[in-house]
C-alpha positions as CSV (number, residue, x, y, z in Angstrom):
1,X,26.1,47.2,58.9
2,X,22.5,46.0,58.8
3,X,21.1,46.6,54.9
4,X,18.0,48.5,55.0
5,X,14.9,46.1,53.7
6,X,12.8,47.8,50.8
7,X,9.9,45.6,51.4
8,X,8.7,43.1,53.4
9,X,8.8,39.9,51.9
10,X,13.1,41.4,52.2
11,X,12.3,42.2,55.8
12,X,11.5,38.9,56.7
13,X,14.1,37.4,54.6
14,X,17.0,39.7,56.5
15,X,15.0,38.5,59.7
16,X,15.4,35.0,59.3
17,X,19.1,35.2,58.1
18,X,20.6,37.4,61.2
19,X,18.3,35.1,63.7
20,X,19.7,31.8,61.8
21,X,23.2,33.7,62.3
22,X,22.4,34.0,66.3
23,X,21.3,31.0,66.8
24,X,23.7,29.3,65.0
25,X,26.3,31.2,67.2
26,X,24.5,30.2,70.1
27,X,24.5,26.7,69.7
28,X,28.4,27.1,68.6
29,X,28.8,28.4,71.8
30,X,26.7,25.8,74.1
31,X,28.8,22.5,74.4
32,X,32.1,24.4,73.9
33,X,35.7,24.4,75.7
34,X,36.0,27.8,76.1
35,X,32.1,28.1,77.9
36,X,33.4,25.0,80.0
37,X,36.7,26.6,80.6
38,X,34.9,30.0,82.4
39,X,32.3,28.1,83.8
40,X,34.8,26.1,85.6
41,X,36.4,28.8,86.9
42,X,33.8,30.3,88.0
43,X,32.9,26.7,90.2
44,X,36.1,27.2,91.3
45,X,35.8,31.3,92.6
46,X,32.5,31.0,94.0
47,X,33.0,27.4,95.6
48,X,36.4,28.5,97.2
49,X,34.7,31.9,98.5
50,X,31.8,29.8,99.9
51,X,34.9,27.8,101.5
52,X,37.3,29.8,102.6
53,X,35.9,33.3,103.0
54,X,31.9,32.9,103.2
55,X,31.8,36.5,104.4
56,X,32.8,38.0,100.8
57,X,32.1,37.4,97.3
58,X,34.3,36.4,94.6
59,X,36.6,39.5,93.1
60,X,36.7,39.5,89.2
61,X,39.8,41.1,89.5
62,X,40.5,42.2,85.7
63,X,38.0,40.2,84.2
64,X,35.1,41.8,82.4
65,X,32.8,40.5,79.3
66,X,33.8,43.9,77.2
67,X,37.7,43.0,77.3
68,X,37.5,39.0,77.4
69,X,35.7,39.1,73.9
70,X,34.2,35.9,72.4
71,X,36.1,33.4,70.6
72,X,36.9,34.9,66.4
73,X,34.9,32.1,64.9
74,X,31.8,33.4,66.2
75,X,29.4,35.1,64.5
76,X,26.6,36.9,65.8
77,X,25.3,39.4,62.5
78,X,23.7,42.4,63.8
79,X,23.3,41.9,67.0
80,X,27.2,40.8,67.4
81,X,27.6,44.4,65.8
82,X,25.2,46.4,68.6
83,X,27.0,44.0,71.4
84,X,30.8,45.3,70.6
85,X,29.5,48.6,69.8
86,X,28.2,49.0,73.3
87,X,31.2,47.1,74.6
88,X,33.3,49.6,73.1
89,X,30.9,52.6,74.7
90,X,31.4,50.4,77.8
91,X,35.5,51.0,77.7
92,X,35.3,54.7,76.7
93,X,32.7,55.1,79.6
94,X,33.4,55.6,83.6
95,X,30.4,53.5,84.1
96,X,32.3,50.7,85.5
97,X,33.6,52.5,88.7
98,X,30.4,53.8,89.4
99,X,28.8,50.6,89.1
100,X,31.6,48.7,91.1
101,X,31.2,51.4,93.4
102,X,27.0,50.9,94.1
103,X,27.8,47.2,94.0
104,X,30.3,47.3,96.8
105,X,27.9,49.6,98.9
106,X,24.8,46.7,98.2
107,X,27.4,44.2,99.6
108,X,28.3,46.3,102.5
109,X,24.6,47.0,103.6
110,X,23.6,43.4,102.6
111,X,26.3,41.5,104.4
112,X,23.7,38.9,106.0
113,X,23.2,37.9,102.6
114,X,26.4,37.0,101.1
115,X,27.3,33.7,102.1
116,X,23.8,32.3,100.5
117,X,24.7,34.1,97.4
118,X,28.2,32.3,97.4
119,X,26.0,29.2,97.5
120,X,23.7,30.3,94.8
121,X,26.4,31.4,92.8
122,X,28.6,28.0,93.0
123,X,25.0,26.0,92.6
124,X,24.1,28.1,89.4
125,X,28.0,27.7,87.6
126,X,27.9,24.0,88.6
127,X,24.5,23.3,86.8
128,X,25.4,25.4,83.7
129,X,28.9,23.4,83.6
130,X,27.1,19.9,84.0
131,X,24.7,21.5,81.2
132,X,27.7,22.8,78.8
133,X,29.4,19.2,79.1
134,X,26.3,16.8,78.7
135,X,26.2,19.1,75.2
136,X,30.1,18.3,74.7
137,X,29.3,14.7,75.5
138,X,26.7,14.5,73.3
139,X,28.0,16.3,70.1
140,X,31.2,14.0,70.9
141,X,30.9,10.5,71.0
142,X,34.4,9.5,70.1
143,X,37.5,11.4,71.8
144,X,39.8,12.8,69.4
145,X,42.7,12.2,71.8
C-alpha cells in the first residue's frame, strides 16, 4: 500500500523512492538468466515456426505473464502492487478467451501476413537476447564456474 503524502516536499520524496525501487528492479532484471532463459526460448518458438511451419505462429500453449510471475527477489513498490493486482483481475476474468479468440480471427483474416511476422518476431527476441547478454557480459567479467 502506497502512503498517502501530506505535502509536497513528501510527495516528491515518495516519488523518488518508488521510481529508485523500479528502476532498480529494472536494471536487476536486464542482464539476467532468467530474461535470457525466456528470451531464448522465445528465439527458439519463433525461429522454428519461421522454419518449419511459416504458415502459423508460435502457440504459447500455457504460458502467460499473469501465471509465470517474476523472479521473488524483485521488487517493483507500487507499481509491482498495481501489476499483480491486475494480474490477479486478469485470472478471475474471462478476458483471455475472448482475447485469444479475436486474435485467432486477425490471424485467420491476415494469413498473408504471418510468415513476415515469424521473421519479425525471431529478429526482435534475437536482438533483445544479444542485448540481455552483452549486459551479462559486462556486469560479469570473471566466470564464477
Amino acid at each position: 500500500m502506497v502512503r498517502q503524502p501530506r505535502d509536497l516536499a513528501e510527495a516528491k520524496q515518495i516519488f523518488r523512492e518508488e521510481k529508485t525501487k523500479v528502476t532498480s528492479s529494472l536494471a536487476a532484471i536486464a542482464g539476467s538468466r532468467w530474461l535470457m532463459a525466456i528470451l531464448a526460448t522465445l528465439v527458439i518458438a519463433f525461429g522454428s515456426q519461421a522454419v518449419f511451419a511459416p504458415a502459423y505462429l508460435p502457440t504459447p500453449g500455457g504460458l502467460s505473464i499473469a501465471s509465470l510471475g517474476l523472479p521473488p527477489t524483485i521488487d517493483f513498490g507500487a507499481v509491482g502492487e498495481q501489476a499483480q493486482q491486475a494480474a490477479d483481475a486478469a485470472a478471475r476474468s474471462d478476458g483471455r478467451g475472448q482475447l485469444e479468440a479475436r486474435l485467432a480471427a486477425e490471424a485467420a483474416n491476415n494469413a498473408q501476413f504471418i510468415p513476415m511476422l515469424n521473421m519479425i518476431g525471431l529478429g526482435v527476441a534475437f536482438a533483445l537476447l544479444l542485448i540481455n547478454m552483452t549486459i551479462m557480459t559486462r556486469r560479469r567479467r570473471i566466470s564464477r564456474g
